[in-house]
MIDOSE-1310 file (N, C-alpha, C; in nm, 2 decimals, decimal comma, always signed):
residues 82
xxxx	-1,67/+0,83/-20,63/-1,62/+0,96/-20,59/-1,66/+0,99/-20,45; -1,59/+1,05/-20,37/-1,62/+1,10/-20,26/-1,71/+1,22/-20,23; -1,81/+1,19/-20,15/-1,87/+1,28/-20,10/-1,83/+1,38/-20,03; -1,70/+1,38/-19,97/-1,67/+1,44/-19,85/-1,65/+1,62/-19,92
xxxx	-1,62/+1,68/-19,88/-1,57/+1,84/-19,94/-1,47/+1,90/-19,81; -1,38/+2,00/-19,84/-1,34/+2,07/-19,81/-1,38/+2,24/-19,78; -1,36/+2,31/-19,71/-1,38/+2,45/-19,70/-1,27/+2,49/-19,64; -1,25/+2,58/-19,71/-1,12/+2,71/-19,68/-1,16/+2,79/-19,74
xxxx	-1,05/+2,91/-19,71/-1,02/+3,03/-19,72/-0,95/+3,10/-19,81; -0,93/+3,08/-19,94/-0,79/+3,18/-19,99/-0,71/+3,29/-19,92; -0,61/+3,26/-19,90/-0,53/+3,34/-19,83/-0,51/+3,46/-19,99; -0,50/+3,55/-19,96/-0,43/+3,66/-20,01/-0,24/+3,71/-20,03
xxxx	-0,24/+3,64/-20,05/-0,08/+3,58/-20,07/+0,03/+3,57/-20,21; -0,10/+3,70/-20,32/+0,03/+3,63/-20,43/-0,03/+3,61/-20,53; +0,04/+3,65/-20,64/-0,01/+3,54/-20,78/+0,01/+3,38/-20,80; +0,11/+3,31/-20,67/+0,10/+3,17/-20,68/-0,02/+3,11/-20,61
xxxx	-0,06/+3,13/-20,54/-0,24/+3,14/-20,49/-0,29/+3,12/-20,61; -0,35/+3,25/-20,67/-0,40/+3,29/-20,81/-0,40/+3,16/-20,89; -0,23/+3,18/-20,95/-0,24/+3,03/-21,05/-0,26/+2,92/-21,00; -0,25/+2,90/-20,88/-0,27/+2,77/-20,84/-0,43/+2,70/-20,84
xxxx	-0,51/+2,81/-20,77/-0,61/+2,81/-20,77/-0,70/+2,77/-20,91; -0,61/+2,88/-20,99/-0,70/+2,88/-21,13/-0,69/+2,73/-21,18; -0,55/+2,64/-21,17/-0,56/+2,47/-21,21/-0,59/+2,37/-21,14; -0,60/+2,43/-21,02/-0,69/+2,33/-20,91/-0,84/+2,29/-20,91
xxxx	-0,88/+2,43/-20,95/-1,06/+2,45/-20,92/-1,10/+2,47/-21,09; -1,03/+2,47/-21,18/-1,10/+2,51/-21,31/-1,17/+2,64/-21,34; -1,11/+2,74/-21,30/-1,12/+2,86/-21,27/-1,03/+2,96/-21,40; -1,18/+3,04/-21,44/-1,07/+3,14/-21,51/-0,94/+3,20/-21,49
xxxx	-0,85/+3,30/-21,54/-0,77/+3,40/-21,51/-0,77/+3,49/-21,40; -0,90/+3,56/-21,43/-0,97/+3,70/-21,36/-1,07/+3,62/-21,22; -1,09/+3,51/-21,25/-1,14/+3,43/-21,16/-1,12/+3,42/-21,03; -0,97/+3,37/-21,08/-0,88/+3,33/-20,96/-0,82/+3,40/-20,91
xxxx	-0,81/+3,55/-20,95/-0,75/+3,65/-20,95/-0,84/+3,70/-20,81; -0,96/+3,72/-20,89/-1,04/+3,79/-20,78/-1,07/+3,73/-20,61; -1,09/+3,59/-20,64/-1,11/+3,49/-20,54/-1,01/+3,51/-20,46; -0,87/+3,51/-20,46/-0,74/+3,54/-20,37/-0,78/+3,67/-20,34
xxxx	-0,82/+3,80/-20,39/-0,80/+3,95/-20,38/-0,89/+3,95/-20,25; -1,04/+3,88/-20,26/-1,11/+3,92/-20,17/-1,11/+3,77/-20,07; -1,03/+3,70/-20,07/-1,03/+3,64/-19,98/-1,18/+3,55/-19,97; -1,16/+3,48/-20,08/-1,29/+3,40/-20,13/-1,25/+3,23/-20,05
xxxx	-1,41/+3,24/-19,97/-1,38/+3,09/-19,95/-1,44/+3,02/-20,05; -1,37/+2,87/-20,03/-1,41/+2,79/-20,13/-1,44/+2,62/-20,13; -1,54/+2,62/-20,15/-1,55/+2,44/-20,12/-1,54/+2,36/-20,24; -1,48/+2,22/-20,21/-1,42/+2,16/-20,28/-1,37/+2,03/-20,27
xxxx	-1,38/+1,94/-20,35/-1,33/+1,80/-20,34/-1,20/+1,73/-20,22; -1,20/+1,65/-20,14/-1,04/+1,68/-20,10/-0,94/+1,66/-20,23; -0,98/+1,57/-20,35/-0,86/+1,56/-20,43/-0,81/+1,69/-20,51; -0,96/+1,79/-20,52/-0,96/+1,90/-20,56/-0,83/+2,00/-20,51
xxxx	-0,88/+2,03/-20,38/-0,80/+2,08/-20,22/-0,64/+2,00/-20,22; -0,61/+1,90/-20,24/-0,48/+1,84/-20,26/-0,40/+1,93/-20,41; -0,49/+1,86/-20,47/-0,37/+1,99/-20,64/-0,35/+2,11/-20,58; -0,47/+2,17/-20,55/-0,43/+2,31/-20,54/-0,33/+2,33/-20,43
xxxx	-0,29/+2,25/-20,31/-0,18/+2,26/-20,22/-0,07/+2,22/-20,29; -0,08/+2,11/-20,37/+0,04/+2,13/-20,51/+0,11/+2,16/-20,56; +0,03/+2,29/-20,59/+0,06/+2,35/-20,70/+0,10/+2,49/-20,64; +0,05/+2,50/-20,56/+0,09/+2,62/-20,45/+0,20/+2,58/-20,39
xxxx	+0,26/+2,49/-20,37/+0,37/+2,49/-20,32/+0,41/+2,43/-20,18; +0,51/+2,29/-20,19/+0,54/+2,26/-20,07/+0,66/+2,22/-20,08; +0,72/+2,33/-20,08/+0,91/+2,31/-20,13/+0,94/+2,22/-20,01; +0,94/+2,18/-19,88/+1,05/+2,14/-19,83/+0,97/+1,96/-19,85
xxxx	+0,87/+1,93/-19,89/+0,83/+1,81/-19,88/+0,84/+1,72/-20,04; +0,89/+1,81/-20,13/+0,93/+1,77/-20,28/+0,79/+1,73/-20,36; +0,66/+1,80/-20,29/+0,56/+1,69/-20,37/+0,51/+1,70/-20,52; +0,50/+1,63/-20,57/+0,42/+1,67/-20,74/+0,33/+1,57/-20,77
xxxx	+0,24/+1,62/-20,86/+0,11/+1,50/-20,90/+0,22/+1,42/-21,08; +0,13/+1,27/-21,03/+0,22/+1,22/-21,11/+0,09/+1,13/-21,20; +0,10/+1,12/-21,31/+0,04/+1,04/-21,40/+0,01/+0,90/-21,31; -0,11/+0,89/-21,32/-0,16/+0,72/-21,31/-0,09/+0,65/-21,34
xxxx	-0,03/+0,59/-21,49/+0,05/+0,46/-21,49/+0,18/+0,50/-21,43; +0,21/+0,63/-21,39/+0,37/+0,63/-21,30/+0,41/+0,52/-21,20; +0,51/+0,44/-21,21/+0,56/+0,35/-21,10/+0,71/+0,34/-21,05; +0,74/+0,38/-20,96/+0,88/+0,38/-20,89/+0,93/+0,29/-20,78
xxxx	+1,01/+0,29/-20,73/+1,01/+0,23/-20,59/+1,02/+0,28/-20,47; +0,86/+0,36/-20,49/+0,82/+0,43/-20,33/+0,72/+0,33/-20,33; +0,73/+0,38/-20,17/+0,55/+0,29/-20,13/+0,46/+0,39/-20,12; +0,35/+0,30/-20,19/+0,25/+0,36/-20,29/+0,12/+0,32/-20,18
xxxx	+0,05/+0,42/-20,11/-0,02/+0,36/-20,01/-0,19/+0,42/-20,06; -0,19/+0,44/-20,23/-0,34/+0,46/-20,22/-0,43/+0,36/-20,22; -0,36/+0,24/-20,23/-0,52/+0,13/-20,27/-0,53/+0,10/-20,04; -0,47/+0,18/-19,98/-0,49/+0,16/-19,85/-0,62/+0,21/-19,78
xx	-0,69/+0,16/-19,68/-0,85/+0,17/-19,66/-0,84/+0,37/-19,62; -0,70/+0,40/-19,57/-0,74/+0,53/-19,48/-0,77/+0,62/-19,55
């Protein structure tokens, strides 16, 4: 596992913040609720920090998390050193 972490900011932006937050970070309801309200920073794994941009939303880039055994014919660049 990676040592590294992330730090941000919740933006105050919304209940898709909120939910996102709450399945990214394992965060209650009222949790994630509050954390967006007051603009809670938060540190966190980068794989952590990747769902929760997820899940929040990146309409023009199509992304979604995909089960482990998923295989298609994209190139698949995680076994890569970067």
């Amino acid at each position: 596992m990676s040592r590294d972490r992330v730090r941000f900011t919740l933006p105050n932006d919304g209940a898709n913040t909120a939910r996102a937050a709450q399945r990214a970070f394992g965060l209650t309801c009222s949790q994630a609720y509050h954390a967006v309200h007051v603009k809670q920073t938060i540190i966190c794994r980068p794989s952590q920090f990747a769902r929760f941009l997820i899940y929040r939303g990146f309409n023009q880039l199509n992304a979604e998390l995909l089960p482990a055994e998923h295989h298609d014919h994209t190139l698949d660049v995680t076994r890569n050193p970067a």
